[in-house]
N, C-alpha and C positions, 0 to 999 in steps of 0.2 A: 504494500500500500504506500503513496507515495500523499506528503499535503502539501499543499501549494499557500505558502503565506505572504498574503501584501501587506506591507507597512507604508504609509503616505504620511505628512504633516497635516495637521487635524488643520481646517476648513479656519479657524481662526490663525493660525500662525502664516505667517506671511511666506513663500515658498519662490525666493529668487531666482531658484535654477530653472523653476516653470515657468516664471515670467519672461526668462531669458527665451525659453525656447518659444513662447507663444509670439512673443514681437519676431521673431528671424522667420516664423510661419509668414507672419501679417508683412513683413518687407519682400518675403520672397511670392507675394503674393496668392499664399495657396489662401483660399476661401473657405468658410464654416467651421473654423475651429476658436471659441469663445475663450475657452481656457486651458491652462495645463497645469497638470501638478503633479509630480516626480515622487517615486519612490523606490523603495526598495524590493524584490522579489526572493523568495526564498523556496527550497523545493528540499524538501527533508523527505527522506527514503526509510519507513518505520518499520521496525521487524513482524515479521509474517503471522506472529503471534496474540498479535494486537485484538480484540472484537474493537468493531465500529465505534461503539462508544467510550470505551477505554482510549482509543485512538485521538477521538476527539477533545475528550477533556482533557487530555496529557498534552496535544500541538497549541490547542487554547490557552494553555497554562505556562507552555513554551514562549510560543507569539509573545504573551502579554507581560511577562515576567526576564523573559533575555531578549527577543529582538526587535523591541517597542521599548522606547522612553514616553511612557504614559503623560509628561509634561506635556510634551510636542505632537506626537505620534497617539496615529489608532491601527488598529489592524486587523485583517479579514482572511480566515483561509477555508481554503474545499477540501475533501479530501478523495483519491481515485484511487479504485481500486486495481 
């Protein structure tokens, strides 16, 4: 089973490196893209012994405990089997 975890800067912190990229969109004229916000992507490979929900609580406890600064950061993951 492998989870897929996104970490972005939460909606109130200001997020430079997306701003960076959304103006070089807007100069380079591609059209329809309002915003951007950068982040992090994470893909952990869980042992085969895991049930679904054991799997769950443990990547959610991961995510939100080592690869989220709960300051700044929120974070979302799926998990595939």
């Amino acid at each position: 089973m492998k989870a897929h975890v996104y970490v972005t800067l939460k909606r109130t912190v200001l997020d430079a490196q997306g701003q960076t990229v959304a103006d070089a969109l807007h100069r380079m004229q591609y059209r329809g893209v309002a915003d951007v916000r950068q982040g992090k992507y994470f893909v952990l490979t869980l042992d085969d012994g895991l049930e679904h929900a054991e799997a769950e609580a443990e990547v959610g406890r991961i995510a939100r405990e080592v690869l989220t600064n709960p300051v700044i950061e929120e974070c979302s993951f799926r998990l595939e089997d």
